[in-house]
C-alpha positions, 0 to 999 in steps of 0.5 A: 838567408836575407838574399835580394837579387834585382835588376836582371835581364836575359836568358836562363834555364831556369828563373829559380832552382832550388833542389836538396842536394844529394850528390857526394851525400856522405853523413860519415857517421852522424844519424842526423840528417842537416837541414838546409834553409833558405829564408827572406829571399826578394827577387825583384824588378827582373825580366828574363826568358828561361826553360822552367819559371819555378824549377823546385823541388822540396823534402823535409830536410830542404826549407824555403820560406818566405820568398818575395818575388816582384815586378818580374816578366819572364818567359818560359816554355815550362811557367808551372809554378807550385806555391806549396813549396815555399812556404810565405810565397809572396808575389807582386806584378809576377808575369809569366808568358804574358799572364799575371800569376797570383 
């Protein structure tokens, strides 16, 4: 939580990942499965050529809110992006491969 990443220039595989991790996945015992959050994230003023813009995936035991994504010009074989994902997906002066996301 309360994470600002800014001022990043180069390569990547992705802009951004974020997956419910499942490897070594072991409860020992515990009914209840842990819920994993990621909130207030920024990151801005970032120009980066990548694989894939939004490499997201989401479960109900994964919550991501509240991102703000700002001033980025990034290039990418793979630009899908899908907001649902993150719930208060903000974006100011996005750019993927030229074209303004909104």
């Amino acid at each position: 939580e309360f994470i600002r990443v800014e001022g990043i220039y180069g390569n990547a595989n992705s802009f951004i990942f974020a997956k419910p991790w499942t490897q070594f996945f072991d409860l020992k015992g515990t009914t209840e499965i842990p819920i994993s959050i990621c909130d207030n994230i920024t990151l801005s003023n970032i120009e980066l050529e990548c694989e894939v813009f939004f490499n997201i995936e989401s479960n109900e035991f994964n919550k991501l809110s509240n991102f703000k994504f700002e001033n980025l010009n990034i290039t990418a074989k793979n630009s899908a992006i899908n907001k649902t994902f993150i719930n208060g997906l903000q974006l100011s002066s996005v750019n993927v491969n030229g074209r303004a996301v909104e």
